[in-house]
N, C-alpha and C positions, 0 to 999 in steps of 0.2 A: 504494500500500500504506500511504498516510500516515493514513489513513481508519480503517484495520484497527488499527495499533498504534497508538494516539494520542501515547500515554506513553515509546512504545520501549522495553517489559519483556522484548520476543521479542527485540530485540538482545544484552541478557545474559545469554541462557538458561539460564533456569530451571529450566524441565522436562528431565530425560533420562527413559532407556528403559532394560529388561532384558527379556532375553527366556529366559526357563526353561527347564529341560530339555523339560518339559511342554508346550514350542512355545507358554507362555502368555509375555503383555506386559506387564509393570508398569513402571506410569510413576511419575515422581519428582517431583517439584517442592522445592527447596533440599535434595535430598538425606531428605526426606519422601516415605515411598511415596501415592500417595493413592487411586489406581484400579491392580487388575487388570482384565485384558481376558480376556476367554475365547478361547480354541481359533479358532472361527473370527472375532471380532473380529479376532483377535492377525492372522488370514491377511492380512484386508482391509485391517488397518494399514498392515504389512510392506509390501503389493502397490500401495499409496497414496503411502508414502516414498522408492518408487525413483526416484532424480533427482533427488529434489528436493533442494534447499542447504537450509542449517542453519538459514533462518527459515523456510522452508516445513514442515518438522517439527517447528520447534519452533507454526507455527500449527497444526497439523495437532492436536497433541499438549493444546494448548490448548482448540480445540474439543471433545477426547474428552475432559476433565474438565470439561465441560458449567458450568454457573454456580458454578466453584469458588470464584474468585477475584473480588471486584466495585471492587475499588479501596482500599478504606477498613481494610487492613490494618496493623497496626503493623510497625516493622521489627528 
């Protein structure tokens, strides 16, 4: 998995999740919303996250904000 995180940003996770009354998923990043998921996005999430440990959702959650983040952000 050293391959995957180079930097180790999924170790101090970044991203969380809320999930709506609406059965919709928005996810966060520092406390930044940055994507909602739709209805059935939101299912496929959910049904993707079960078992998995806390870097596995938090890569999961990474890939569903697609080319959010590329490196070269201030802190």
């Amino acid at each position: 998995m050293g391959e995957i995180d180079k930097r180790d940003r999924l170790k101090e996770s970044p991203f969380s999740y809320k999930i709506t009354k609406a059965n919709k998923v928005m996810i966060y990043w520092d406390n930044r919303m940055i994507k909602t998921l739709s209805e059935k996005e939101s299912k496929k999430f959910l049904s993707n996250i079960e078992g998995k440990d806390e870097f596995g959702i938090q890569l999961i959650l990474a890939k569903l904000t697609g080319n959010f983040k590329r490196g070269n952000e201030r802190k």
